[in-house]
C-alpha positions as YAML, in Angstrom:
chain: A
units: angstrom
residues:
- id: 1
  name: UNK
  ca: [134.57, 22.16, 20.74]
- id: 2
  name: UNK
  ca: [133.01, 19.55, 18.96]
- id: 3
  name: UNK
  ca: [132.35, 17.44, 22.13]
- id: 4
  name: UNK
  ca: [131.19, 20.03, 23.84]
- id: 5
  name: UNK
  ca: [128.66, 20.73, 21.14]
- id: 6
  name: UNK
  ca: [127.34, 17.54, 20.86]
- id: 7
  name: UNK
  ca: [127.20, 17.49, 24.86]
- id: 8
  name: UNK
  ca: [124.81, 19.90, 24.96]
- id: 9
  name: UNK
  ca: [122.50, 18.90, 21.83]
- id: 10
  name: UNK
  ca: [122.23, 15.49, 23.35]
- id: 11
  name: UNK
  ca: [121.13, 16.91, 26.82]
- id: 12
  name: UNK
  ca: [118.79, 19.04, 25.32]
- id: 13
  name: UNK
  ca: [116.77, 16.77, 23.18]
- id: 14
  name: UNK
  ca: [114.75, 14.55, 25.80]
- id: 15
  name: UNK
  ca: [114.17, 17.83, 27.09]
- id: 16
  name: UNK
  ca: [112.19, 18.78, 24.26]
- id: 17
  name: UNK
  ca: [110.70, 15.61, 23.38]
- id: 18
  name: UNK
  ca: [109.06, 15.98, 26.85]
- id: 19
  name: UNK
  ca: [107.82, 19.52, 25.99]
- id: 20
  name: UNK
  ca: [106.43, 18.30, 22.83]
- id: 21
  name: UNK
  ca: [104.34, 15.64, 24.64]
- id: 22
  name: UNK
  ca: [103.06, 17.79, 27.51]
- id: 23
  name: UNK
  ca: [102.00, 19.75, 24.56]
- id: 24
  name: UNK
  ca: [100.42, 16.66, 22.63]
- id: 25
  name: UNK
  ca: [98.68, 15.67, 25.72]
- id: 26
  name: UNK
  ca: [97.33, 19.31, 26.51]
- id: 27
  name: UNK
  ca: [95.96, 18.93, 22.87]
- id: 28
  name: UNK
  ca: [93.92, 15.73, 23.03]
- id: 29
  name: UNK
  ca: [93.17, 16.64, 26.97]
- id: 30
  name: UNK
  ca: [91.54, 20.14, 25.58]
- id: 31
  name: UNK
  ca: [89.94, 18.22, 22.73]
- id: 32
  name: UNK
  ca: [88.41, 15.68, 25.03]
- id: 33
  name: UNK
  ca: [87.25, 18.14, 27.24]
- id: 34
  name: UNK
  ca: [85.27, 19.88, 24.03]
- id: 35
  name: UNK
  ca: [83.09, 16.99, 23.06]
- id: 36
  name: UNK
  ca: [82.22, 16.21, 26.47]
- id: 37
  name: UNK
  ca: [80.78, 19.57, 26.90]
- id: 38
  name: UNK
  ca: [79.24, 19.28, 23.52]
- id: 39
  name: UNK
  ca: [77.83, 16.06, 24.42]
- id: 40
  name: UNK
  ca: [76.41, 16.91, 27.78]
- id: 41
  name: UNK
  ca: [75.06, 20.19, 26.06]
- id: 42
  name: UNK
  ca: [73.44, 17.95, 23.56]
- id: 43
  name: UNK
  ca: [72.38, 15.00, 25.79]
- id: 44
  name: UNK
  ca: [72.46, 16.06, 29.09]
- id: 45
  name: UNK
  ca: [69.68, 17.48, 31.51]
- id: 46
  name: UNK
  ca: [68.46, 20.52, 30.35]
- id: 47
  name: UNK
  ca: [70.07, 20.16, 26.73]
- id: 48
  name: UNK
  ca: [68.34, 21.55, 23.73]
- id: 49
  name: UNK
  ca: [67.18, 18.06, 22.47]
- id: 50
  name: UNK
  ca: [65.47, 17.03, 26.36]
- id: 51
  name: UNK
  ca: [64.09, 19.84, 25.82]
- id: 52
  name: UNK
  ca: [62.57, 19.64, 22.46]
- id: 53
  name: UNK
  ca: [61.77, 16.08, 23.06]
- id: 54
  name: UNK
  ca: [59.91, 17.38, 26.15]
- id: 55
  name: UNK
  ca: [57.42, 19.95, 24.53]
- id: 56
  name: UNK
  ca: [57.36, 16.85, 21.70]
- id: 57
  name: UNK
  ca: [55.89, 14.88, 24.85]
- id: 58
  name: UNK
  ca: [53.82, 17.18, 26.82]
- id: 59
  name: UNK
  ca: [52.04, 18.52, 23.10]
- id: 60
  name: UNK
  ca: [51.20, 14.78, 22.86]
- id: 61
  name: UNK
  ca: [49.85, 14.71, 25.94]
- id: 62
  name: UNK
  ca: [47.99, 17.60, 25.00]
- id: 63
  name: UNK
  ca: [46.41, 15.95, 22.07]
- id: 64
  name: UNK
  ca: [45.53, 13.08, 23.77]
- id: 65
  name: UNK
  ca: [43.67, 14.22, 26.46]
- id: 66
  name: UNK
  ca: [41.55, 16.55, 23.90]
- id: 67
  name: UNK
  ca: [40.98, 13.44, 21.77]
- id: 68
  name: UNK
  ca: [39.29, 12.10, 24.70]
- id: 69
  name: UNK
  ca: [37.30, 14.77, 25.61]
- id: 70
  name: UNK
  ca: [36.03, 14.96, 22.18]
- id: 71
  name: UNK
  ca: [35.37, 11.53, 21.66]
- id: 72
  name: UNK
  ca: [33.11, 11.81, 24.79]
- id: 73
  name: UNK
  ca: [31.63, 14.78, 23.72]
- id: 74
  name: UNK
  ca: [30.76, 13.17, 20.67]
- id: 75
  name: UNK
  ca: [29.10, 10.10, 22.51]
- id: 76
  name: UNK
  ca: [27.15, 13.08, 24.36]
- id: 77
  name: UNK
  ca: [26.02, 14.51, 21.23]
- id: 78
  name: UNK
  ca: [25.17, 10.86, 19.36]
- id: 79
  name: UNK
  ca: [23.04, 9.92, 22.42]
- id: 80
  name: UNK
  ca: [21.63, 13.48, 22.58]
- id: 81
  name: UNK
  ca: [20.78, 13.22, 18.73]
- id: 82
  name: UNK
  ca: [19.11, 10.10, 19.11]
- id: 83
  name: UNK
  ca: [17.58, 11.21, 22.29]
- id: 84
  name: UNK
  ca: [15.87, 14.16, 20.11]
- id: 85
  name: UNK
  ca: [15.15, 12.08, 17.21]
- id: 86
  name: UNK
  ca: [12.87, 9.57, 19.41]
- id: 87
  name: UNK
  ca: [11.25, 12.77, 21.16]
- id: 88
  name: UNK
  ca: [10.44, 14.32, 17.27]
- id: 89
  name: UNK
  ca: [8.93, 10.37, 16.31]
- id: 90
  name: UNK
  ca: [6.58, 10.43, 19.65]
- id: 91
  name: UNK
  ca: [5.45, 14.04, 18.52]
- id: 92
  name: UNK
  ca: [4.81, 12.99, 15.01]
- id: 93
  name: UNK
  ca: [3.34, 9.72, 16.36]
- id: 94
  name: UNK
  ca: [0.78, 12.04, 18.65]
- id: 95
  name: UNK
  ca: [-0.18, 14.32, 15.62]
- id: 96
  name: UNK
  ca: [-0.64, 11.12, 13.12]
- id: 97
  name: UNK
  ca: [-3.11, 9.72, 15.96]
- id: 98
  name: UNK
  ca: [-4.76, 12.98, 17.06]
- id: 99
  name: UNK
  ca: [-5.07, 13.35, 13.12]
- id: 100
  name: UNK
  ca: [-6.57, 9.93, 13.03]
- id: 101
  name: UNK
  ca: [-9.09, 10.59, 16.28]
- id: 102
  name: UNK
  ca: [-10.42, 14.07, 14.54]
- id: 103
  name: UNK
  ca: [-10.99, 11.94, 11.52]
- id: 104
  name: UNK
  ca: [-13.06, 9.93, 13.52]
- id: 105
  name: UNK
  ca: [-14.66, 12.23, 15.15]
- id: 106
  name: UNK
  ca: [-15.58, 13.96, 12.37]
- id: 107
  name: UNK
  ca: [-17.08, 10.68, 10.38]
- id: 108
  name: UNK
  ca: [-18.94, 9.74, 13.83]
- id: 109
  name: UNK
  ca: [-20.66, 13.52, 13.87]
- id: 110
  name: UNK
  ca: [-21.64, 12.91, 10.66]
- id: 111
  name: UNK
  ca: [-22.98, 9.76, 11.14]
- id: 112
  name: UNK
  ca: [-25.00, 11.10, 13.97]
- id: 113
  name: UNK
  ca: [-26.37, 13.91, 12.66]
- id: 114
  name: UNK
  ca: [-27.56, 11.82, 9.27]
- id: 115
  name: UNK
  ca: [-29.01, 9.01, 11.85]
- id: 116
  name: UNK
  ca: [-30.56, 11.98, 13.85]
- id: 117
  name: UNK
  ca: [-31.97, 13.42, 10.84]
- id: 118
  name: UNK
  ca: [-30.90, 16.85, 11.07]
- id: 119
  name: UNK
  ca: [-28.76, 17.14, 7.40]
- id: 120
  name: UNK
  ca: [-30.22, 15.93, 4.28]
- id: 121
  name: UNK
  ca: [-28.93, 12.45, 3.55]
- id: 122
  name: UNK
  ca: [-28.53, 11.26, -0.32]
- id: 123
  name: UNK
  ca: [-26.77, 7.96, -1.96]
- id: 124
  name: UNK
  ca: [-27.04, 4.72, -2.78]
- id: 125
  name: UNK
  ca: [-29.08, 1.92, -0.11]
- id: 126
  name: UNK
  ca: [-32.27, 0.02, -0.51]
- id: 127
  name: UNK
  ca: [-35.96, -0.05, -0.25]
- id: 128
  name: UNK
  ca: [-37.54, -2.28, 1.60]
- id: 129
  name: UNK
  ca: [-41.84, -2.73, 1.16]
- id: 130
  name: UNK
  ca: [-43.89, -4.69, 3.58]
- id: 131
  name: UNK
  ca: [-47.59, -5.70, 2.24]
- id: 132
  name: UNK
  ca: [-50.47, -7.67, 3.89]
- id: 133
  name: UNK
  ca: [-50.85, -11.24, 2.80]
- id: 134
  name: UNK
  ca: [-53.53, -12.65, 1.17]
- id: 135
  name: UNK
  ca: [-55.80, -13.96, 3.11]
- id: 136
  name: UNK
  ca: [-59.95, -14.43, 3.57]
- id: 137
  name: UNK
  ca: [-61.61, -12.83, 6.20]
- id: 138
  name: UNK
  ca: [-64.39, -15.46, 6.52]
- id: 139
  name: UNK
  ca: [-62.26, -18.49, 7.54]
- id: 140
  name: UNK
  ca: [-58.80, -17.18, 8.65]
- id: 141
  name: UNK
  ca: [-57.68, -14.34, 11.43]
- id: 142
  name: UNK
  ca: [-56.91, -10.82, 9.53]
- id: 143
  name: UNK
  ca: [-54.11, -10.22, 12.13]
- id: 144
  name: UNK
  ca: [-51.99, -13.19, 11.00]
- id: 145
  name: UNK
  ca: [-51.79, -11.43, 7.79]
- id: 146
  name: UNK
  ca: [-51.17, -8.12, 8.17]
- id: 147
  name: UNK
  ca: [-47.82, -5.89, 8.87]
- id: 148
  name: UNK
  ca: [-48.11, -5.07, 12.48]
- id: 149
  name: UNK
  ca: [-45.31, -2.49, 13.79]
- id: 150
  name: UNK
  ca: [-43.26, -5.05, 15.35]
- id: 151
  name: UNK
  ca: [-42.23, -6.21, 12.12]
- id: 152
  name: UNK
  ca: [-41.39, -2.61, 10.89]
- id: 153
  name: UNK
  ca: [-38.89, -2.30, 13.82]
- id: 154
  name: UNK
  ca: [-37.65, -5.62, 12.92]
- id: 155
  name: UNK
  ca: [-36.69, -4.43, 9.78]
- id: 156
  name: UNK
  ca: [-35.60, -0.56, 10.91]
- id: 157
  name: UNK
  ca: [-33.77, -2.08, 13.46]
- id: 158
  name: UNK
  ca: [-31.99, -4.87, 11.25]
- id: 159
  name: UNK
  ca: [-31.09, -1.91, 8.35]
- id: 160
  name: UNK
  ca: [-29.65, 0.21, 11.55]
- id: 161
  name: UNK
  ca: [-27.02, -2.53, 12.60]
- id: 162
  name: UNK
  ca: [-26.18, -3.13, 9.37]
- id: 163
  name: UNK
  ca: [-24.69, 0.48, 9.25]
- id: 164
  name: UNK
  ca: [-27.81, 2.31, 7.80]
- id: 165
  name: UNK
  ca: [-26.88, 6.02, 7.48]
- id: 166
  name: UNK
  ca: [-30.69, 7.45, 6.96]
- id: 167
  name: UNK
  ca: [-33.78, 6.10, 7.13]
- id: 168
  name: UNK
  ca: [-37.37, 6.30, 6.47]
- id: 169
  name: UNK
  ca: [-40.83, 4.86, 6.50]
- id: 170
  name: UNK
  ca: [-43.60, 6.20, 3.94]
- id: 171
  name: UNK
  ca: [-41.13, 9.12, 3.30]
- id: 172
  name: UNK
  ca: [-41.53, 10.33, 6.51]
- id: 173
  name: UNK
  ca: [-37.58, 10.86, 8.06]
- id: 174
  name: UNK
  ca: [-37.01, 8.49, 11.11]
- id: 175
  name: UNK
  ca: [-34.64, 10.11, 14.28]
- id: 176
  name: UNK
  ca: [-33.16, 8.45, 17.45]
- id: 177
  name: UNK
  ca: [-36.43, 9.12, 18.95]
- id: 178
  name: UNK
  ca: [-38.97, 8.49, 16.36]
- id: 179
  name: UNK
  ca: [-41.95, 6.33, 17.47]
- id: 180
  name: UNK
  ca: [-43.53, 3.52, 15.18]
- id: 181
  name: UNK
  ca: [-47.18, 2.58, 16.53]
- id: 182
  name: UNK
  ca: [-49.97, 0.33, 14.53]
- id: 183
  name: UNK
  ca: [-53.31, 1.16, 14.74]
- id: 184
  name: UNK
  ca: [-55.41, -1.41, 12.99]
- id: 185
  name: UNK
  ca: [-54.33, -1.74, 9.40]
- id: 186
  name: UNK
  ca: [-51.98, 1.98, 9.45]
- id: 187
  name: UNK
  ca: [-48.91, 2.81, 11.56]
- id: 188
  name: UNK
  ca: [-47.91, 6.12, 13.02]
- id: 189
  name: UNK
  ca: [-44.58, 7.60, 12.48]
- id: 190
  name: UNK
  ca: [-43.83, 10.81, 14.63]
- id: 191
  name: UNK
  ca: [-47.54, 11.29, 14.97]
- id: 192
  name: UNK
  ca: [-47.96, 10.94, 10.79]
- id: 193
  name: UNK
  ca: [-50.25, 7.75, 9.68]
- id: 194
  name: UNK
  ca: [-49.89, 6.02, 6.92]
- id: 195
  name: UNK
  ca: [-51.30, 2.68, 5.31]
- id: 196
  name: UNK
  ca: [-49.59, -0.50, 3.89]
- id: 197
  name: UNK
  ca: [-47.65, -1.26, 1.87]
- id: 198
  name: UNK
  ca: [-44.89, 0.42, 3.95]
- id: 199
  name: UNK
  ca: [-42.36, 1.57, 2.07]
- id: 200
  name: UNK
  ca: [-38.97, 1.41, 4.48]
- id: 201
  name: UNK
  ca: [-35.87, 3.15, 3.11]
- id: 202
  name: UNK
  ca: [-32.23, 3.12, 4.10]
- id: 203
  name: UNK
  ca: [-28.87, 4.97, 3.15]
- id: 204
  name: UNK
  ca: [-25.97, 3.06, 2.93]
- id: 205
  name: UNK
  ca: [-23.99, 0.29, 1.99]
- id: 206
  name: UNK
  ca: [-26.23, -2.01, -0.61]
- id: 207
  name: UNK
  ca: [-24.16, -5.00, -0.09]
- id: 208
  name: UNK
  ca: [-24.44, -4.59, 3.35]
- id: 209
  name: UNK
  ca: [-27.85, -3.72, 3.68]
- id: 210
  name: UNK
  ca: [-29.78, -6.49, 1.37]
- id: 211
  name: UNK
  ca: [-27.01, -9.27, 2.91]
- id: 212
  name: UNK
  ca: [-28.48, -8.28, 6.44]
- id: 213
  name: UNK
  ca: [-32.14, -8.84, 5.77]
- id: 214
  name: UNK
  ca: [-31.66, -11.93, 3.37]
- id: 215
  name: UNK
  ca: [-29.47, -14.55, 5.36]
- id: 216
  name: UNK
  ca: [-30.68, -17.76, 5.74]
- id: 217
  name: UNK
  ca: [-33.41, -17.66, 8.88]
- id: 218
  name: UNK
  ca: [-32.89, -13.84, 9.20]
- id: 219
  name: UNK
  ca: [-35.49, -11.19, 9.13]
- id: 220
  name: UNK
  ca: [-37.24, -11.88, 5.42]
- id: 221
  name: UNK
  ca: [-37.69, -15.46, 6.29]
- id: 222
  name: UNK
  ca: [-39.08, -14.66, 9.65]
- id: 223
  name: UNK
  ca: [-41.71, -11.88, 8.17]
- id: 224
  name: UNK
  ca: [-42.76, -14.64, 4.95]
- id: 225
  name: UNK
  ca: [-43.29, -17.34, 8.08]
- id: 226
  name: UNK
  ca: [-45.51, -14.22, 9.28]
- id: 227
  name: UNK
  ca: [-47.49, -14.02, 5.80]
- id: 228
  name: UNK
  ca: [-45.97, -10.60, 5.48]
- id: 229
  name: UNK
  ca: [-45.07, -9.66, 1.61]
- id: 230
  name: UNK
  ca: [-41.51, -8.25, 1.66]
- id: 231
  name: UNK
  ca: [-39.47, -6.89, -1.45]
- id: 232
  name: UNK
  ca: [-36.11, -5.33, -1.40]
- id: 233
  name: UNK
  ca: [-34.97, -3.16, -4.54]
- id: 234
  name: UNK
  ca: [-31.38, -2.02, -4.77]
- id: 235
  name: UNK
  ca: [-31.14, 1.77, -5.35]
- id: 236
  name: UNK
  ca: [-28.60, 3.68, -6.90]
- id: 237
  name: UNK
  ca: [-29.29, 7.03, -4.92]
- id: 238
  name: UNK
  ca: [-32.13, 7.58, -2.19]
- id: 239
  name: UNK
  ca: [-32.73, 11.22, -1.30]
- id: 240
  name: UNK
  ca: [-34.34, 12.43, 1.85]
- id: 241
  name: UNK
  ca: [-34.63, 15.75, 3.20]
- id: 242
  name: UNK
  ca: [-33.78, 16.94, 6.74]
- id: 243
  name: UNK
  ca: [-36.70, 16.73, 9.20]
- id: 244
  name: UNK
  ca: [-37.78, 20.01, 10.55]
- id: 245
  name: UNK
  ca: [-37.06, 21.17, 13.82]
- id: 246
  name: UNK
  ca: [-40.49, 20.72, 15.10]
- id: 247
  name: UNK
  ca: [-40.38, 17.41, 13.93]
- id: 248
  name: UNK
  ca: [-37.38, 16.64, 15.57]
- id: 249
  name: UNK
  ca: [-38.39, 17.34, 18.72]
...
């Protein structure tokens, strides 16, 4: 009975030794099989983290591309800006000279209209007399001594280049047109006579003005060569009325 026992137990046990590692194996087989589909979920195609790294890329993309656009849009805009900004200094360039031109316009009107002797004309200038020079009509020729109306024009003419606003002879208000004629020992301005001394006065610069007709071999050397008496007085204001229209004319 014994024998017989132990028969049996020892048949039996590689039997289940060879259960136990079919089951072992079935174990670590299933186990195996887990964490590759775990993996291949994970990692593989189509896996949550492709796919998150995916969107990661293509939002990247995304942002890329739009940081180019807008760094070209904002070259557009900087060259637009500057674009502008040149147009605005041309304008204000244009207004500071048109600015500038009415200015000038405006002094040059005035300086016409004082020259033409149509507005009153005041300030500082000079006054200029011309006198006869002594001389005796038994031995020497009265016309070498007195002021003929060439030298009066000499001196209008000298006072007008030297930037003469206004001027006048006697009192009587010269024009653009104004005619200076001698007839014997008078002149006639505009048609009005009036003996020597002939009192010549100017508007304007004083500097200017007395500089002109006293240089070295200019126009007061010239009329004492011509025994013609000239004085020039400085004056801090010269008035003269506006010649009337029929004077004008």
């Amino acid at each position: 009975m014994t024998e017989q026992t132990e028969r049996q137990t020892a048949l039996q046990t590689p039997s289940r030794k060879k259960r136990n590692n079919r089951m072992w194996y079935a174990l670590v087989f299933l186990v195996l099989g887990f964490i590759l589909a775990f993996s291949y979920r994970t990692l593989g195609p189509g896996s949550e983290a492709q796919q998150i790294q995916s969107e990661a890329d293509a939002r990247e993309e995304t942002y890329r591309a739009e940081l180019i656009e807008q760094k070209e849009r904002n070259k557009q805009l900087t060259e637009e800006i500057a674009s502008k900004q040149k147009r605005i200094a041309e304008v204000e360039q244009g207004l500071s000279d048109s600015e500038e031109n009415h200015d000038t316009l405006v002094k040059e009107a005035k300086s016409l209209r004082l020259l033409l002797g149509v507005v009153p004309a005041a300030g500082q200038g000079v006054r200029v007399s011309l006198e006869d020079g002594d001389y005796d009509p038994a031995q020497q020729n009265p016309n070498d001594y007195i002021v003929h109306e060439s030298q009066v024009l000499t001196v209008v003419n000298e006072l007008k280049i030297a930037g003469a606003q206004a001027l006048s002879i006697n009192g009587q208000r010269l024009n653009a047109n104004s005619s200076i004629k001698c007839t014997g020992p008078v002149i006639a301005v505009d048609g009005q006579t009036f003996p020597a001394p002939f009192v010549i006065e100017a508007v304007g610069d004083v500097d200017a003005l007395n500089s002109s007709l006293t240089l070295k071999g200019g126009v007061m050397d010239t009329l004492m060569l011509d025994n013609i008496v000239m004085t020039i007085e400085k004056k801090k204001e010269i008035i003269m009325p506006a010649l009337r229209e029929d004077a004008q004319s």
